[in-house]
N, CA, C and O of each residue as an XYZ file, in Angstrom:
576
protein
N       2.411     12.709      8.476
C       1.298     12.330      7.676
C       0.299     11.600      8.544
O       0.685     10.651      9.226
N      -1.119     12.037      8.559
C      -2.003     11.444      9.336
C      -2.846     10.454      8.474
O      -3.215     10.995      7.432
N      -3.282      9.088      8.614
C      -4.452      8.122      8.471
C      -4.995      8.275      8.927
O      -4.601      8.716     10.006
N      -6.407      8.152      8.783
C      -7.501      7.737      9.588
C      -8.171      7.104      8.604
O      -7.996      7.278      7.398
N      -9.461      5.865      9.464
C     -10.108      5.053      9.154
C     -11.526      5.974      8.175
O     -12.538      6.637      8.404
N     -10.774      5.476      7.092
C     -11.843      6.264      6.176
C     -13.087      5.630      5.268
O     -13.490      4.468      5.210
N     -13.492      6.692      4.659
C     -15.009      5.881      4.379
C     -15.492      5.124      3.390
O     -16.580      4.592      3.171
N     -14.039      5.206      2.605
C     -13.678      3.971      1.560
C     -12.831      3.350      1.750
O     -11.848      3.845      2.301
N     -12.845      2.300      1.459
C     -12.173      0.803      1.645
C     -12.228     -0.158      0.273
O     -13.296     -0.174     -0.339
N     -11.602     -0.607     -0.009
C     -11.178     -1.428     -1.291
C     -10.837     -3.023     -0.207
O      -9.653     -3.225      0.065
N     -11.816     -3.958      0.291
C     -11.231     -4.593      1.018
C     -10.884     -6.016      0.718
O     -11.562     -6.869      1.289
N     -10.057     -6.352      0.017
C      -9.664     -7.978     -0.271
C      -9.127     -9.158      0.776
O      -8.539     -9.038      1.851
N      -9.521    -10.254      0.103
C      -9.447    -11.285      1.226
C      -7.590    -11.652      0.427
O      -7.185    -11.468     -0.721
N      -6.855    -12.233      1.717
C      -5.683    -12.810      1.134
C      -5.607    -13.889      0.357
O      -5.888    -15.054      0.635
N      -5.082    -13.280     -0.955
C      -4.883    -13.981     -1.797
C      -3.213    -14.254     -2.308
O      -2.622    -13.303     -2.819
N      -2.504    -15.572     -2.145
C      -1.454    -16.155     -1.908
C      -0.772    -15.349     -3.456
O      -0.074    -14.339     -3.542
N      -1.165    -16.023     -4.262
C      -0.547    -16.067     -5.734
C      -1.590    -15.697     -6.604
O      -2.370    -16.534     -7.057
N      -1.687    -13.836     -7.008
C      -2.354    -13.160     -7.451
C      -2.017    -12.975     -8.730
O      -0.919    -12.471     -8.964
N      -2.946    -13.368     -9.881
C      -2.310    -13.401    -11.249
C      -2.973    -11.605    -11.781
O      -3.991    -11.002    -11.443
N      -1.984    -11.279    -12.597
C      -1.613    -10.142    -13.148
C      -3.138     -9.135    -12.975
O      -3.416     -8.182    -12.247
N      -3.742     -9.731    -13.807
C      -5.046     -9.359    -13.463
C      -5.958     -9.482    -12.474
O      -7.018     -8.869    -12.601
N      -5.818     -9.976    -11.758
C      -6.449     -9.274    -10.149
C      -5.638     -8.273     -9.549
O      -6.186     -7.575     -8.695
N      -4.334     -8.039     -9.843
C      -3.945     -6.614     -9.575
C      -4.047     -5.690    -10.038
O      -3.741     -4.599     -9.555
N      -4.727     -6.013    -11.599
C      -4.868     -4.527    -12.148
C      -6.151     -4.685    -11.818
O      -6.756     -3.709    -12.262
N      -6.850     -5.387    -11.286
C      -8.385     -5.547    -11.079
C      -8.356     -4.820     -9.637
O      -9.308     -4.049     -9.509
N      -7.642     -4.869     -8.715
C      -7.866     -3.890     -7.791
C      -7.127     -2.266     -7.646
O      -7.235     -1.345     -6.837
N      -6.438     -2.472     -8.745
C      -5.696     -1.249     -8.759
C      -7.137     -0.337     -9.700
O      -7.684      0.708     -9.347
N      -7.352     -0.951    -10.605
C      -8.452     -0.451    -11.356
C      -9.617      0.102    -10.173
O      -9.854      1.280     -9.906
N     -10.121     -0.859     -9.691
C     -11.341     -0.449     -7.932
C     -10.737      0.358     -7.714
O     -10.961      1.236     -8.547
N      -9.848      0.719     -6.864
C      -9.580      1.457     -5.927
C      -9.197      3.323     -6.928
O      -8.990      4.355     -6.289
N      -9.203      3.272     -8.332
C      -8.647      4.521     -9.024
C     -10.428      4.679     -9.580
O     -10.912      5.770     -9.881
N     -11.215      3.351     -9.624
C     -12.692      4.298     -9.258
C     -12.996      4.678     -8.373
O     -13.389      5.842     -8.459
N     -13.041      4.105     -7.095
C     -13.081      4.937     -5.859
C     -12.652      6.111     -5.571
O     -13.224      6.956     -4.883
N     -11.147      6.219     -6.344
C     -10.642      7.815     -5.156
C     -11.157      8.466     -6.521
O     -10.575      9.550     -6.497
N     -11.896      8.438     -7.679
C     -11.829      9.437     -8.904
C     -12.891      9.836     -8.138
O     -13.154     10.995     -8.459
N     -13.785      9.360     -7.105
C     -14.992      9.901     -6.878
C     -14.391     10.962     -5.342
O     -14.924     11.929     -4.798
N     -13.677     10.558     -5.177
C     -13.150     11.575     -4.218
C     -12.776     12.813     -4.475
O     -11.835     13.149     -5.194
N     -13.824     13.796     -3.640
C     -13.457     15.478     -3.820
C     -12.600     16.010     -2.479
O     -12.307     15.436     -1.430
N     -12.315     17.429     -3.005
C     -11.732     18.102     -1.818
C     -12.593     17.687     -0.462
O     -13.819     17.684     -0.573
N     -12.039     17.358      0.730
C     -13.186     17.227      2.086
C     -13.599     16.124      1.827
O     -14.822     16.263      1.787
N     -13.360     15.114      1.626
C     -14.392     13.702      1.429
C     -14.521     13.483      2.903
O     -15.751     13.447      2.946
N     -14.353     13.407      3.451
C     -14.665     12.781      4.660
C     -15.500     14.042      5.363
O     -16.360     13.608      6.129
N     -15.464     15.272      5.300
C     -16.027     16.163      6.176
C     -15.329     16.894      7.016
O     -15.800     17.651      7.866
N     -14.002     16.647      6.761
C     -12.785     17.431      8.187
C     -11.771     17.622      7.078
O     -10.618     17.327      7.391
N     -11.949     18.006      5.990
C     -10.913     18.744      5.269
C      -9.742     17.883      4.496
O      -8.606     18.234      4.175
N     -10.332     16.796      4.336
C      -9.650     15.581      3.603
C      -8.957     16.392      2.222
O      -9.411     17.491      1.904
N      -7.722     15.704      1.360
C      -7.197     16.158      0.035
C      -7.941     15.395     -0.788
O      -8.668     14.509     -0.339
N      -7.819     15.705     -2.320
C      -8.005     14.439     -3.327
C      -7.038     14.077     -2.778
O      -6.289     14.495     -1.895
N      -7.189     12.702     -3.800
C      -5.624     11.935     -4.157
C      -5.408     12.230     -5.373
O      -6.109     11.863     -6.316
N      -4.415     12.921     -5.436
C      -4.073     13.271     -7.115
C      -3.846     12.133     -7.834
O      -3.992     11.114     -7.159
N      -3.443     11.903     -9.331
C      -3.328     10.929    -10.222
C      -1.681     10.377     -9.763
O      -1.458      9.210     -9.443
N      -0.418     11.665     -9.814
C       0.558     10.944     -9.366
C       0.998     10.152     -8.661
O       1.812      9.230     -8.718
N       0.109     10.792     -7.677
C      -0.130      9.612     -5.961
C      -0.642      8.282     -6.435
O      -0.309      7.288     -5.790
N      -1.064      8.209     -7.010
C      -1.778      6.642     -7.813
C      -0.838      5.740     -8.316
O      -0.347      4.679     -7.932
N      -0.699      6.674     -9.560
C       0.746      6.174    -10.486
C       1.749      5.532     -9.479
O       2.039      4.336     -9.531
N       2.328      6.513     -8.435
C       3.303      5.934     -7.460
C       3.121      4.615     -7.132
O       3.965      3.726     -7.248
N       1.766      4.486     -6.631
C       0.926      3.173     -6.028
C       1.340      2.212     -7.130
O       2.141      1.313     -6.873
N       0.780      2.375     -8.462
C       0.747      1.322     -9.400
C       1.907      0.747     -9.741
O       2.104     -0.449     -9.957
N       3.148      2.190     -9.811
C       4.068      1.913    -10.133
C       5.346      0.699     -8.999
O       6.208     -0.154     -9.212
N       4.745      1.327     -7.912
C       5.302      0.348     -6.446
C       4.654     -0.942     -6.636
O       5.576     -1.709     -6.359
N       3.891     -1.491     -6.863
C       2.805     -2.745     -6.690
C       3.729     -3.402     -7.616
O       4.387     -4.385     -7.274
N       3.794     -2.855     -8.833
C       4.218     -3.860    -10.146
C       5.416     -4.003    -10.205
O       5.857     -5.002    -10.776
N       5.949     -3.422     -9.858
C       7.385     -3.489     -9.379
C       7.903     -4.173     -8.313
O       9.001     -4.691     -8.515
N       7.245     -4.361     -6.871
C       7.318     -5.067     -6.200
C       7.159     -6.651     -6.452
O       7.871     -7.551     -6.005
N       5.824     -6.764     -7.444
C       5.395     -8.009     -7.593
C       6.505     -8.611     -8.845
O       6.705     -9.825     -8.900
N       7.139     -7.745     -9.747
C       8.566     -8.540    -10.226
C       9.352     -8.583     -9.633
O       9.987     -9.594     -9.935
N       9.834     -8.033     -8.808
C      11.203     -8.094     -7.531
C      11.298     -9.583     -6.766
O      12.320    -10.202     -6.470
N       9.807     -9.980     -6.529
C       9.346    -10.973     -5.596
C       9.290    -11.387     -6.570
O      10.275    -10.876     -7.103
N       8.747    -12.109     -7.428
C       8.829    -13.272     -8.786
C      10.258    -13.580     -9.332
O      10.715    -14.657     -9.714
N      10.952    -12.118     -9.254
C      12.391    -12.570     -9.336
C      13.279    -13.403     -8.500
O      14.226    -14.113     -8.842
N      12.700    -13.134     -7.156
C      13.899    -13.370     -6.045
C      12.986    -15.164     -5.714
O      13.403    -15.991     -4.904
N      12.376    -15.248     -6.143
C      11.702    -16.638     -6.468
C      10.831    -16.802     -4.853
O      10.971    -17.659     -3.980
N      10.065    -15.796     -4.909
C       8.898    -15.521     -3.910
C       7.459    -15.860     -4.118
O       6.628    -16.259     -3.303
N       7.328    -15.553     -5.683
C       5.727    -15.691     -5.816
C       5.454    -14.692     -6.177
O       6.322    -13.823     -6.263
N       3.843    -14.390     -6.602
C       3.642    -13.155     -6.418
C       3.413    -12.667     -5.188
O       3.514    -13.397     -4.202
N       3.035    -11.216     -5.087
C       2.967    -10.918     -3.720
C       1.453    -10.922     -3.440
O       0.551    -11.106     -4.258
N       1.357    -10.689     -2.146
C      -0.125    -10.836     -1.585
C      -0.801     -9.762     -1.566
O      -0.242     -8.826     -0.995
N      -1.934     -9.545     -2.043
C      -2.501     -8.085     -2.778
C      -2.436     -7.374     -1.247
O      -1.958     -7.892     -0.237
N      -3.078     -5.988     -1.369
C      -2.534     -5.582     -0.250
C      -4.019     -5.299      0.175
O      -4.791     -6.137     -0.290
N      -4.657     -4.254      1.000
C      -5.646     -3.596      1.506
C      -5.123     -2.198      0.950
O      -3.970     -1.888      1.250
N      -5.979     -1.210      0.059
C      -5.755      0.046     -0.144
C      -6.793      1.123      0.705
O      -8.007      0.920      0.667
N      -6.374      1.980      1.272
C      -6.949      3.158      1.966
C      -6.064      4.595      1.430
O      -4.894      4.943      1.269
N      -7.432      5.149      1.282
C      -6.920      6.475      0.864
C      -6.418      7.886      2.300
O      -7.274      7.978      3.179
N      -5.673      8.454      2.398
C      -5.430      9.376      3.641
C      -5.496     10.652      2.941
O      -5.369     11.253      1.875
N      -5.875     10.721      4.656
C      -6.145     12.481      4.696
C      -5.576     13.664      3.762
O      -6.004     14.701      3.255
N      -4.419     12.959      3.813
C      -3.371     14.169      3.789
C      -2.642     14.256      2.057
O      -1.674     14.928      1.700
N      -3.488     13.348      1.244
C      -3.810     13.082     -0.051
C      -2.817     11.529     -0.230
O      -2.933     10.781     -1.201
N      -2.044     11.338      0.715
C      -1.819      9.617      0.507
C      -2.004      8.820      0.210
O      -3.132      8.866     -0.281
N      -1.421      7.456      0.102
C      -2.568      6.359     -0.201
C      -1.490      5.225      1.030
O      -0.268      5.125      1.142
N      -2.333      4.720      1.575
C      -1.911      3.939      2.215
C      -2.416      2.377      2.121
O      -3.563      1.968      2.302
N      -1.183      1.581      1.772
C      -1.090      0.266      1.815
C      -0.944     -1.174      2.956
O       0.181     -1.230      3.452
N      -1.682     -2.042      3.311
C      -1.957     -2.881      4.572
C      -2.028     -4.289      4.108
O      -3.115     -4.793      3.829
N      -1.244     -4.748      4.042
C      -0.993     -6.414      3.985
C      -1.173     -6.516      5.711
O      -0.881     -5.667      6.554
N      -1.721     -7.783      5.877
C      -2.486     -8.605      6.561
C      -2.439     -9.814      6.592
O      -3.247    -10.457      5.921
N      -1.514    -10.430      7.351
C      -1.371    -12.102      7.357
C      -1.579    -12.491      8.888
O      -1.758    -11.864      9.932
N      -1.437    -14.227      8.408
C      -1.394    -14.364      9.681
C      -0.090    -14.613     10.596
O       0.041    -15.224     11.657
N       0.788    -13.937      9.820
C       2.750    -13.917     10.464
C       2.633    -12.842     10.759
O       2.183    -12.632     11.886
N       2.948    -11.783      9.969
C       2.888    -10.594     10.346
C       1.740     -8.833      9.508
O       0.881     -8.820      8.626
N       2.205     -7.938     10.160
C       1.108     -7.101      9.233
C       1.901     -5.901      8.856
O       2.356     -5.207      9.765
N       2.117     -5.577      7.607
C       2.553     -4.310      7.077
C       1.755     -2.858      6.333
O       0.782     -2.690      5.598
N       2.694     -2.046      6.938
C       1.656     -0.935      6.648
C       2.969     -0.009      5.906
O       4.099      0.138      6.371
N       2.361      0.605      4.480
C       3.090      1.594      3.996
C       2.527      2.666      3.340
O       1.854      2.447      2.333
N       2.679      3.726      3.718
C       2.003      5.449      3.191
C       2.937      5.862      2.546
O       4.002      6.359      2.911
N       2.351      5.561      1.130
C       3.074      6.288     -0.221
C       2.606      7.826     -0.046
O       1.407      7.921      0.216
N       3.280      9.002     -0.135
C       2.969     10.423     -0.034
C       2.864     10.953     -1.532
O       3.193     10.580     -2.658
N       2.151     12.151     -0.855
C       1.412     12.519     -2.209
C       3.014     13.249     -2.896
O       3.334     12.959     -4.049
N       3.989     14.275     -1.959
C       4.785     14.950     -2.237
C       6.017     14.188     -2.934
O       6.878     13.632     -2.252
N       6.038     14.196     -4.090
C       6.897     13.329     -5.207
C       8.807     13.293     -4.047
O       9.704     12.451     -3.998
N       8.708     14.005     -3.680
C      10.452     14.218     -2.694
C      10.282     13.493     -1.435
O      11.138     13.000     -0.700
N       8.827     13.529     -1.321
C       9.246     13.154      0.712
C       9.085     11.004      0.255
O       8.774     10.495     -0.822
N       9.478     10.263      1.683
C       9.682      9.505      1.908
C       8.358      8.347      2.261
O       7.418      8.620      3.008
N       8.497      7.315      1.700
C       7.412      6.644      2.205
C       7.193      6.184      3.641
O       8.089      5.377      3.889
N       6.573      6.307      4.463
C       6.681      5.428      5.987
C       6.553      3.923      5.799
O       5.800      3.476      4.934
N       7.221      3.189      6.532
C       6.047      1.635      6.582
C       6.747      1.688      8.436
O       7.624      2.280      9.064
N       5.586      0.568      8.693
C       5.873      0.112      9.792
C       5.614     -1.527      9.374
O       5.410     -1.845      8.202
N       5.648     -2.529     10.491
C       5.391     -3.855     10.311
C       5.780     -4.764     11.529
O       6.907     -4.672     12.016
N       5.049     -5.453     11.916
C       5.185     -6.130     12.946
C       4.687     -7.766     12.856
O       3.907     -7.992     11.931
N       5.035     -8.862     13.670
C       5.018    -10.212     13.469
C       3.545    -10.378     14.740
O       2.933    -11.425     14.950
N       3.308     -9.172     15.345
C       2.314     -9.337     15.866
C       2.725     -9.623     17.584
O       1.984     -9.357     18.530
N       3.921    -10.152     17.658
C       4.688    -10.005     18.987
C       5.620     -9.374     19.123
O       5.268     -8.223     18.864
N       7.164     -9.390     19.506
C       7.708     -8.757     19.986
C       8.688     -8.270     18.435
O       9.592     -7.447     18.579
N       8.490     -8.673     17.469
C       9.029     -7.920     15.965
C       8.600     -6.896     15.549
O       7.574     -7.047     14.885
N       8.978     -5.793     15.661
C       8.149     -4.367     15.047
C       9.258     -4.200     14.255
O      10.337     -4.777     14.396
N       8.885     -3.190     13.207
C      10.227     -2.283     12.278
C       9.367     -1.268     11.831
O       8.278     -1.360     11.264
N      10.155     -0.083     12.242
C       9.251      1.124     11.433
C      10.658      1.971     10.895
O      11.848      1.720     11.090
N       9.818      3.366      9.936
C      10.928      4.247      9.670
C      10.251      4.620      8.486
O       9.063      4.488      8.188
N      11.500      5.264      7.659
C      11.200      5.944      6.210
C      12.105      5.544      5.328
O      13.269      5.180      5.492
N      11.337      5.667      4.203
C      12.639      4.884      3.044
C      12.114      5.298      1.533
O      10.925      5.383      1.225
N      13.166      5.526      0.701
C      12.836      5.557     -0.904
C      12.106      4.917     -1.277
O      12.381      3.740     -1.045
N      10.602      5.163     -2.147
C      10.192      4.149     -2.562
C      10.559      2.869     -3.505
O       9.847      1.875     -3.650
N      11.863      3.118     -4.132
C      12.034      2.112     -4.677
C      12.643      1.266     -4.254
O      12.729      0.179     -4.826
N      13.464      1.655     -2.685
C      13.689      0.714     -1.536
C      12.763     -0.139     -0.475
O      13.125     -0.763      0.522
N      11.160      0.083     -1.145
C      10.486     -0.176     -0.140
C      10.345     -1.896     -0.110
O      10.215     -2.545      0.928
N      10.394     -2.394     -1.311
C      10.361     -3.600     -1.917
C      11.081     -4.945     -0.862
O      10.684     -6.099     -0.699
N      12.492     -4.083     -0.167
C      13.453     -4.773      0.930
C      12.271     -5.313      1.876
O      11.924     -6.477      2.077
N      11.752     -4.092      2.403
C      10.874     -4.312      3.762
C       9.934     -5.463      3.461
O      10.003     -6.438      4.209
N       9.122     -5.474      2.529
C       7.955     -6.672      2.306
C       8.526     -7.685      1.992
O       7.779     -8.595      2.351
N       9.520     -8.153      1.474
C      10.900     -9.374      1.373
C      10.969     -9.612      3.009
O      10.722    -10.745      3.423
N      11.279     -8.628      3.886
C      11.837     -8.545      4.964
C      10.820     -9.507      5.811
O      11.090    -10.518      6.459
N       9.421     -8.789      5.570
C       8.510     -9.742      6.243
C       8.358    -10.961      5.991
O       8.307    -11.882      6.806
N       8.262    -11.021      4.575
C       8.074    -12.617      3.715
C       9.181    -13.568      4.500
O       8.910    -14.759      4.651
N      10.270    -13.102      4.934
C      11.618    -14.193      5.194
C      11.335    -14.058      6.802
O      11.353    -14.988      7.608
N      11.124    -12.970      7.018
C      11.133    -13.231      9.038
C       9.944    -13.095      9.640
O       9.969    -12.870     10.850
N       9.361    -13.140      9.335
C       8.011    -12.801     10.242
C       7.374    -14.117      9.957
O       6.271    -14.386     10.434
């Protein structure tokens, strides 16, 4: 699956402890943004992002953010949304410990990527179920 730096951006500043509604407040932005997205948005043969690909998104976010309220974390820290090429949506938390990146796929079977790093010598990358992805951003929250 390829990213590239595309020509929409949904870009939020970090926000610690995000109440319910600023996440549906950017989940809301970012599902006006890609509705305006056609076949080719970018000019080199870009996908939509279909609606499921979204849902996935919404459905990962809110789920994540009870996992972390459960495990007595907080909420989580909204993320950066970018839409990919390849009809993806890719997710970018941004701190100043470490930075995580995860590409939810459009194909309901294949695997999400994340990578994540502390910015020095901590990297972790790979593929994983999305409903396992929840470990990894815990993962950062405790070590990075």
């Amino acid at each position: 699956m390829t990213t590239s730096k595309s020509l929409t951006t949904i870009k939020i500043e970090k926000i610690k402890k995000p109440k319910k509604s600023e996440l549906k407040d950017l989940l809301d932005d970012f599902k006006r943004e890609i509705s305006d997205l056609n076949e080719d948005w970018d000019g080199e043969g870009a996908k939509k992002i279909i609606e499921e690909t979204f849902k996935k998104v919404v459905n990962f976010l809110v789920d994540l953010n009870q996992k972390c309220r459960k495990a007595r974390l907080g909420s989580i820290i909204l993320p950066q949304i970018f839409p990919g090429t390849a009809g993806e949506i890719e997710l970018q938390w941004n701190t100043d410990r470490f930075k995580l990146v995860v590409i939810i796929p459009e194909n309901e079977k294949a695997t999400a990527i994340y990578y994540a790093t502390d910015y020095a010598d901590g990297k972790i990358k790979g593929t994983l179920e999305l409903e396992k992805l929840y470990q990894i951003y815990i993962t950062c929250l405790r070590m990075f």
